[in-house]
PDB file as gemmi writes it, atoms N, CA and C in Angstrom:
CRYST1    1.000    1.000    1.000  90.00  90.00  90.00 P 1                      
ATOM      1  N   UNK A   1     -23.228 -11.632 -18.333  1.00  0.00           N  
ATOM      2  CA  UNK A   1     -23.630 -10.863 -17.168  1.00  0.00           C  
ATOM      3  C   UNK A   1     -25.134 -10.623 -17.198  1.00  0.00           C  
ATOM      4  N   UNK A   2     -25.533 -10.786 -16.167  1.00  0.00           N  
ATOM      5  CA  UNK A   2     -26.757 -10.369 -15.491  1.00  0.00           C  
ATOM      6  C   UNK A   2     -27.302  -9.450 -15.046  1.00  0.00           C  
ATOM      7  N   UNK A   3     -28.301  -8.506 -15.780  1.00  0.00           N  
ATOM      8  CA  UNK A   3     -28.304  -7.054 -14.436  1.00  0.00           C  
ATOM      9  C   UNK A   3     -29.846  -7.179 -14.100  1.00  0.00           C  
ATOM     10  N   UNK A   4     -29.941  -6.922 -12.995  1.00  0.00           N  
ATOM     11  CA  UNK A   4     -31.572  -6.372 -12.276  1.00  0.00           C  
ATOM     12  C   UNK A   4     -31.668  -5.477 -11.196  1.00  0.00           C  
ATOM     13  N   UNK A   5     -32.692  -5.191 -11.083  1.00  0.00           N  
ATOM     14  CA  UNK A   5     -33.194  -3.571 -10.233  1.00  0.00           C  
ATOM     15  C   UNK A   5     -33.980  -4.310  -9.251  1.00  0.00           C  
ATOM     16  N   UNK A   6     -33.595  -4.341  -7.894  1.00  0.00           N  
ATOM     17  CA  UNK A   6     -34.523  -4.232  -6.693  1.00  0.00           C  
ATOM     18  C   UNK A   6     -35.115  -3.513  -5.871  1.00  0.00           C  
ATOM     19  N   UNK A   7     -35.928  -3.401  -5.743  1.00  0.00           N  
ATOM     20  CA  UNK A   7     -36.487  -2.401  -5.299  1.00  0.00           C  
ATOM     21  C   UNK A   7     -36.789  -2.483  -3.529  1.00  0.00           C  
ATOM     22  N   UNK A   8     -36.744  -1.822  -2.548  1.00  0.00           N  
ATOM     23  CA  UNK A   8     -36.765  -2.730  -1.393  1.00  0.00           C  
ATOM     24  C   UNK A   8     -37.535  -1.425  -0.876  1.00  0.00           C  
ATOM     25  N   UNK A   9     -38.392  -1.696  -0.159  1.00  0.00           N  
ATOM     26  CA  UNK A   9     -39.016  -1.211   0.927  1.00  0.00           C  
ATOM     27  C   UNK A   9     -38.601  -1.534   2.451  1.00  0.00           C  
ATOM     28  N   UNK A  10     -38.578  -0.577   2.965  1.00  0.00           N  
ATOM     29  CA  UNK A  10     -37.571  -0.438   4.384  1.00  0.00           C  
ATOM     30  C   UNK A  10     -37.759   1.053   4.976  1.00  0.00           C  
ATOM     31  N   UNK A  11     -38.200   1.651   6.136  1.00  0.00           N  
ATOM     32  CA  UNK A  11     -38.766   2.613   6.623  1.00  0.00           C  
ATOM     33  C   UNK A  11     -37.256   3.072   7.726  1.00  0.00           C  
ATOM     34  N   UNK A  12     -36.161   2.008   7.764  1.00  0.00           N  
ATOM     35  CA  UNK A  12     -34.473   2.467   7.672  1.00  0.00           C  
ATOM     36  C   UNK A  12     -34.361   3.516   7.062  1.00  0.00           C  
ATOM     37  N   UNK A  13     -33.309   4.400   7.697  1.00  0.00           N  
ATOM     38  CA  UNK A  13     -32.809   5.509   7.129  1.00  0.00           C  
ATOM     39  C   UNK A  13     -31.632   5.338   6.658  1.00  0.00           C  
ATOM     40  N   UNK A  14     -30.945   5.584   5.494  1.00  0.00           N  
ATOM     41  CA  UNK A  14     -29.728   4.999   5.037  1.00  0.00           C  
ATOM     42  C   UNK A  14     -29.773   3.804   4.345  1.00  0.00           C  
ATOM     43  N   UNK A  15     -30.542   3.233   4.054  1.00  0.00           N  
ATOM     44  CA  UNK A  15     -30.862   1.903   3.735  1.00  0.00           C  
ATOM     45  C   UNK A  15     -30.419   1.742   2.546  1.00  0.00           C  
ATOM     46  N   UNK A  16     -30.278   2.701   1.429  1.00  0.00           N  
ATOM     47  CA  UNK A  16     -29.457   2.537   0.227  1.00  0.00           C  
ATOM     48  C   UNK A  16     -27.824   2.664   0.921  1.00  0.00           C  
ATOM     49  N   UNK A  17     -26.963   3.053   1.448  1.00  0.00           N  
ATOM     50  CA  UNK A  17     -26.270   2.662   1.728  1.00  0.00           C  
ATOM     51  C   UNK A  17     -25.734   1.457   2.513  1.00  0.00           C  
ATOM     52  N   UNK A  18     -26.434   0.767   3.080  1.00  0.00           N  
ATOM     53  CA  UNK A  18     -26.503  -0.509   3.488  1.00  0.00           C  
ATOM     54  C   UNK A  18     -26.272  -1.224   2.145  1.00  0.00           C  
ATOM     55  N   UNK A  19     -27.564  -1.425   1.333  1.00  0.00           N  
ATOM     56  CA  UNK A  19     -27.401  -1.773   0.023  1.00  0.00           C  
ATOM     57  C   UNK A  19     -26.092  -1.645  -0.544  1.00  0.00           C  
ATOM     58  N   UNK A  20     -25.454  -0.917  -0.581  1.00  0.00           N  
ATOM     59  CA  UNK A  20     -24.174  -0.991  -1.426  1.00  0.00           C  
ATOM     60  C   UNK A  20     -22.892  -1.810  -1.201  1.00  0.00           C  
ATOM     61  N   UNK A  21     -23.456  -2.233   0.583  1.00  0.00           N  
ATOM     62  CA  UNK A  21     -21.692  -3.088   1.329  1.00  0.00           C  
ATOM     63  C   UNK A  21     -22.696  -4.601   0.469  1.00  0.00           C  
ATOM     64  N   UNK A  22     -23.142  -4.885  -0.034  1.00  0.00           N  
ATOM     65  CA  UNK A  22     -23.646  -6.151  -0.374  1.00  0.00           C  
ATOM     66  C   UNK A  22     -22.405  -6.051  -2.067  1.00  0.00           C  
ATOM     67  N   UNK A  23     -21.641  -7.320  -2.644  1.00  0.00           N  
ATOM     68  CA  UNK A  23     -21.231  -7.699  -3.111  1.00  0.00           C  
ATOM     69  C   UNK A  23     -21.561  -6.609  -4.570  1.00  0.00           C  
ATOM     70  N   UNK A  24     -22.499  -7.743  -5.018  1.00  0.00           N  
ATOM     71  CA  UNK A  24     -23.229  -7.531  -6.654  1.00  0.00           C  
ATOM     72  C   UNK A  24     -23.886  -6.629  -6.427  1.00  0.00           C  
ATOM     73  N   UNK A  25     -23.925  -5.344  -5.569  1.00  0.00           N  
ATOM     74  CA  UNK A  25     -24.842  -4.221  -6.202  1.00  0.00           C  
ATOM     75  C   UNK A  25     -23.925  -3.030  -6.243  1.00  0.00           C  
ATOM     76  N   UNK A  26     -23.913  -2.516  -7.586  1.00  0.00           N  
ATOM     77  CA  UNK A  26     -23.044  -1.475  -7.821  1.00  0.00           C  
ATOM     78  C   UNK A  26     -23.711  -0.223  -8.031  1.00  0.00           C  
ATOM     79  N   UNK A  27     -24.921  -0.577  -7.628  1.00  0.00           N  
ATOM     80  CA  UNK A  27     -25.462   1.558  -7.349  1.00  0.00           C  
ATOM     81  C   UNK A  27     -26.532   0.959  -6.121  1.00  0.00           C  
ATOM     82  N   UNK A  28     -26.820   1.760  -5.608  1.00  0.00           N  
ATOM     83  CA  UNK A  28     -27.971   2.281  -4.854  1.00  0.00           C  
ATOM     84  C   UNK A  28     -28.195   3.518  -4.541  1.00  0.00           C  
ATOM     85  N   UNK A  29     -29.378   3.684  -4.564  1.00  0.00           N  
ATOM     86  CA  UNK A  29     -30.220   5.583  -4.253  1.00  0.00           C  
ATOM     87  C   UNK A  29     -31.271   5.376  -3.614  1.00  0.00           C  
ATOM     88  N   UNK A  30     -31.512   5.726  -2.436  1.00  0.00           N  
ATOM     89  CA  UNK A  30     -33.031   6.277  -2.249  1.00  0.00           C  
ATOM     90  C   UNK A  30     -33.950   7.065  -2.879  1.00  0.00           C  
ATOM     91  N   UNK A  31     -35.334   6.517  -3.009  1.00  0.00           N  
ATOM     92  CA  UNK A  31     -36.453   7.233  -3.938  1.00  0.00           C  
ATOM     93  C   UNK A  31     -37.676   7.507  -3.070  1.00  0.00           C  
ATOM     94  N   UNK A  32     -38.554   7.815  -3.902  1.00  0.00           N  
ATOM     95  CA  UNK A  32     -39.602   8.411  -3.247  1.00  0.00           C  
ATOM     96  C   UNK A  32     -40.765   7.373  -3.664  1.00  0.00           C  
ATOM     97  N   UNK A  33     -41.941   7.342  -2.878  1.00  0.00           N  
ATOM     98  CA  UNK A  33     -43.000   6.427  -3.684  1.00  0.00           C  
ATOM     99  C   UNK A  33     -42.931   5.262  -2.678  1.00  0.00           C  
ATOM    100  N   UNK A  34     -43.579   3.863  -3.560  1.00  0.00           N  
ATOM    101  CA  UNK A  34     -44.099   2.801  -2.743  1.00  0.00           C  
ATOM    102  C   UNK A  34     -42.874   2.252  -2.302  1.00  0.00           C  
ATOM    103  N   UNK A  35     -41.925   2.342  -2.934  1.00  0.00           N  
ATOM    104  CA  UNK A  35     -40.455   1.847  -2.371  1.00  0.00           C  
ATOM    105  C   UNK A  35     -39.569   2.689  -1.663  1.00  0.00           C  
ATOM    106  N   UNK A  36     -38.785   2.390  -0.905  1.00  0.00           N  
ATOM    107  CA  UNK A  36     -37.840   3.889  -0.345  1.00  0.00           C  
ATOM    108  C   UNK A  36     -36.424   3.542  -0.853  1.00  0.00           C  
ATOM    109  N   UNK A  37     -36.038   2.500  -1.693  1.00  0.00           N  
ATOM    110  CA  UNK A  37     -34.621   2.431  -2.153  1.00  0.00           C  
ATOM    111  C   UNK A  37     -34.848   1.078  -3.268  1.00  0.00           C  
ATOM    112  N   UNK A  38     -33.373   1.723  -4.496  1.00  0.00           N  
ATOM    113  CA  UNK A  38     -33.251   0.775  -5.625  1.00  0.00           C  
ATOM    114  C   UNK A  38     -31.839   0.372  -5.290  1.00  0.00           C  
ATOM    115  N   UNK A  39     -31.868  -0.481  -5.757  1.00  0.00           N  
ATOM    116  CA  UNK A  39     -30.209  -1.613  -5.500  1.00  0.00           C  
ATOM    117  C   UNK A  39     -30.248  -2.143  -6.977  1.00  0.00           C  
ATOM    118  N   UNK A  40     -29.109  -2.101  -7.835  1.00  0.00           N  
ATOM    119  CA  UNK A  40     -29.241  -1.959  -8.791  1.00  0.00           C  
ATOM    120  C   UNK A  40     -27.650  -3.472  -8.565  1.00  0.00           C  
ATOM    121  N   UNK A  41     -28.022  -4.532  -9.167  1.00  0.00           N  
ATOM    122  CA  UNK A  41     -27.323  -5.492  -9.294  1.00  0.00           C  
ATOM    123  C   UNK A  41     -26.504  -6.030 -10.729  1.00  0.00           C  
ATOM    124  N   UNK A  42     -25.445  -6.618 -10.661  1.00  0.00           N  
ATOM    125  CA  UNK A  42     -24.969  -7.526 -11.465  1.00  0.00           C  
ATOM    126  C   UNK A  42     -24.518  -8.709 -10.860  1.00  0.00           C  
ATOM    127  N   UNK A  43     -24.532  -9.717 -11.914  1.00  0.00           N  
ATOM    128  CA  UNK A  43     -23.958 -11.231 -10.983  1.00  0.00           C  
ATOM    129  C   UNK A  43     -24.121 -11.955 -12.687  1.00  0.00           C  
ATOM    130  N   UNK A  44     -23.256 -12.967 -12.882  1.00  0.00           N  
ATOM    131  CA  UNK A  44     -22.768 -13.521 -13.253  1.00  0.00           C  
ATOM    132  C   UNK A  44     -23.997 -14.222 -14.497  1.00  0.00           C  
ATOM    133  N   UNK A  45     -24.449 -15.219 -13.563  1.00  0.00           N  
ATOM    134  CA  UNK A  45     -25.604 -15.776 -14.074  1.00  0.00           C  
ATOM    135  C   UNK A  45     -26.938 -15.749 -13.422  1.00  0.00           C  
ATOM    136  N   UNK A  46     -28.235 -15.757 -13.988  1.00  0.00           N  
ATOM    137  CA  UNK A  46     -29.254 -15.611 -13.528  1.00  0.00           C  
ATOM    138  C   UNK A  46     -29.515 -16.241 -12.163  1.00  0.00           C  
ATOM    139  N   UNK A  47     -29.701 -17.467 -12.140  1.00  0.00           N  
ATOM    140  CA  UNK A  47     -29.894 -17.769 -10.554  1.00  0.00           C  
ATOM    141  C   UNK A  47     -28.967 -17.338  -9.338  1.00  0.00           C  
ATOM    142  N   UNK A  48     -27.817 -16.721  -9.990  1.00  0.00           N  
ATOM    143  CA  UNK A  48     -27.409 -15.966  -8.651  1.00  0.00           C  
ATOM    144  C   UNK A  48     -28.056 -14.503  -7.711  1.00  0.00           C  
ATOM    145  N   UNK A  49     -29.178 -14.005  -9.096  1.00  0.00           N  
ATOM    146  CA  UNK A  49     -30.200 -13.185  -8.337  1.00  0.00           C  
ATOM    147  C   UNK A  49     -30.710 -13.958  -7.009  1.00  0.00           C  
ATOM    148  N   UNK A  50     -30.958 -14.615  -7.161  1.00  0.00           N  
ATOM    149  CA  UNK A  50     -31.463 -14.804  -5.605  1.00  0.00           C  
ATOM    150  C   UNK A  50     -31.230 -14.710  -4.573  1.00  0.00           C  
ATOM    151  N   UNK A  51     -29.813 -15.392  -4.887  1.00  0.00           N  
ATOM    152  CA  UNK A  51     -28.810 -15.073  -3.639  1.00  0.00           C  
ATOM    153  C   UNK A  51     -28.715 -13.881  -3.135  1.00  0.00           C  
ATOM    154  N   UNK A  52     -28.828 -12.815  -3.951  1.00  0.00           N  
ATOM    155  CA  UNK A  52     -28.129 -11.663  -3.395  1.00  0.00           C  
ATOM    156  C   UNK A  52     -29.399 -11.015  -3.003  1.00  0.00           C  
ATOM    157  N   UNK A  53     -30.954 -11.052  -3.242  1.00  0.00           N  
ATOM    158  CA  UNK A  53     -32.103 -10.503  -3.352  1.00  0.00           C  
ATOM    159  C   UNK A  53     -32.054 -11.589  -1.334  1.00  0.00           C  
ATOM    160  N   UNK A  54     -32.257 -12.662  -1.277  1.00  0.00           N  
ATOM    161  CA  UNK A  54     -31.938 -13.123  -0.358  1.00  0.00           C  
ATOM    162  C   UNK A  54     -31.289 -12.389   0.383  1.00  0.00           C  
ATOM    163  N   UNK A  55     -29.889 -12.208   0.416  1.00  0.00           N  
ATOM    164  CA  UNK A  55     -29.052 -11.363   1.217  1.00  0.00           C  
ATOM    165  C   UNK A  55     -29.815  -9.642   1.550  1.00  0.00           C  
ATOM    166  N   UNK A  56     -30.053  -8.822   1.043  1.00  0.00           N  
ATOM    167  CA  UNK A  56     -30.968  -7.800   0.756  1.00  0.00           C  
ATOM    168  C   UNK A  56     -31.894  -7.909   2.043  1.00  0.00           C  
ATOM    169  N   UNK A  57     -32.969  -8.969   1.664  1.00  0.00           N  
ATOM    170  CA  UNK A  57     -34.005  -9.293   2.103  1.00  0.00           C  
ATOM    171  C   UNK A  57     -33.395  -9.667   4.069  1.00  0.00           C  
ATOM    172  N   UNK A  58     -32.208 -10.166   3.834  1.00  0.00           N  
ATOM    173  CA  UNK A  58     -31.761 -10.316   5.299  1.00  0.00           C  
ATOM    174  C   UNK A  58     -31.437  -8.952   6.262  1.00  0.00           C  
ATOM    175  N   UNK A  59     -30.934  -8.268   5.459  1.00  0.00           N  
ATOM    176  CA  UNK A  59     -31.342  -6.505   6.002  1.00  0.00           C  
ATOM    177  C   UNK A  59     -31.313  -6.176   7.208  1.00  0.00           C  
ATOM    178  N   UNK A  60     -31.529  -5.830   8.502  1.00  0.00           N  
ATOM    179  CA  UNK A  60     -32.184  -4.920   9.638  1.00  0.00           C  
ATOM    180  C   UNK A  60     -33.113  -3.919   8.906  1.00  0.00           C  
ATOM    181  N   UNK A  61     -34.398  -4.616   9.263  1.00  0.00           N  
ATOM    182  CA  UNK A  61     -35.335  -2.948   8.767  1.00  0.00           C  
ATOM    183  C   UNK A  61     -35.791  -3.382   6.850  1.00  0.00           C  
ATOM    184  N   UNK A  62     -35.668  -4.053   6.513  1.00  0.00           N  
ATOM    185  CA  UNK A  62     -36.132  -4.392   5.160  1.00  0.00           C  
ATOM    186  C   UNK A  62     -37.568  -5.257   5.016  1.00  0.00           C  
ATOM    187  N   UNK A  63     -38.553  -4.709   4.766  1.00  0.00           N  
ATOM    188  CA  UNK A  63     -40.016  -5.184   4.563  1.00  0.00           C  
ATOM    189  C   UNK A  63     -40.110  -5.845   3.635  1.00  0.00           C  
ATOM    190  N   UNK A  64     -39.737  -5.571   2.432  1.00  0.00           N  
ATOM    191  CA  UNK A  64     -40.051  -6.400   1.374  1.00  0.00           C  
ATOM    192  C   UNK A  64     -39.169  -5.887   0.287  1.00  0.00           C  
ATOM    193  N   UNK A  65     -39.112  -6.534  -0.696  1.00  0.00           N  
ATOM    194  CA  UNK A  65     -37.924  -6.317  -2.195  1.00  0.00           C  
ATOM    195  C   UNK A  65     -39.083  -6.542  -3.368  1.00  0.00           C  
ATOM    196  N   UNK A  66     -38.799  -6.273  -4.383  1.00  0.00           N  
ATOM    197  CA  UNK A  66     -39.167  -6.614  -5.425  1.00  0.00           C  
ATOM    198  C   UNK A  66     -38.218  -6.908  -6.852  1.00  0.00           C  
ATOM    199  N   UNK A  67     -38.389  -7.439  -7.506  1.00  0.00           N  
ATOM    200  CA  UNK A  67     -36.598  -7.765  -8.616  1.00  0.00           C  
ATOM    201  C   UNK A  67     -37.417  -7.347  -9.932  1.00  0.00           C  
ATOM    202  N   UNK A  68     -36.754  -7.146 -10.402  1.00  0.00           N  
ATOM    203  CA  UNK A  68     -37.115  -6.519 -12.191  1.00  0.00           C  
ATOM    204  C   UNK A  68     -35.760  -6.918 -12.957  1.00  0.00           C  
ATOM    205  N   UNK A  69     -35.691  -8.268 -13.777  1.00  0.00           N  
ATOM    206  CA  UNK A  69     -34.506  -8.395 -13.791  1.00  0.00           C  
ATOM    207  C   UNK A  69     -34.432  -7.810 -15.560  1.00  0.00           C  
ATOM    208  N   UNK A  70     -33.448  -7.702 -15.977  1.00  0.00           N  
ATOM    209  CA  UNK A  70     -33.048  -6.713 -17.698  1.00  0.00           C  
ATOM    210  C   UNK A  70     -33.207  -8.027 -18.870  1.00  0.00           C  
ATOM    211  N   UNK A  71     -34.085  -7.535 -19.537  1.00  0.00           N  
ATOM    212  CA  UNK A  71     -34.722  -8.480 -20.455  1.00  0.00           C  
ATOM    213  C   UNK A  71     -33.602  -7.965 -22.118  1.00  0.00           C  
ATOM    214  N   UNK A  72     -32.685  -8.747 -22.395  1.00  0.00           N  
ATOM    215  CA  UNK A  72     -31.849  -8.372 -23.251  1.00  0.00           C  
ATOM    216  C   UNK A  72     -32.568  -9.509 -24.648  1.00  0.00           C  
TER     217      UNK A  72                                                      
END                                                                             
């Protein structure tokens, strides 16, 4: 297993809950700061980050993401 933290910028309200109907992300919260929400992922194997950072990125209202994936 795979885990990474996205970070998404989106000026959406609710937008961490959006985040959560997506498959591989099993938390999301809104924060404060340069980002307004974390999506906190698992998936299988590494290149399936994309896919789902992709999906994310397809959004209503999502500016930009950033991935931080868990360095084990």
């Amino acid at each position: 297993m795979v885990k990474a933290v996205v970070l998404v910028k989106s000026p959406k309200k609710l937008i961490a809950a959006r985040l959560r109907k997506i498959k591989s992300v099993y938390e999301s919260f809104p924060v404060s700061g340069q980002f307004d929400a974390v999506a906190k992922i698992q998936v299988g194997e590494l290149s399936e980050i994309k896919e789902v950072t992709t999906e994310i990125q397809k959004i209503n209202g999502v500016e930009r993401t950033e991935t931080m994936v868990e360095v084990q």
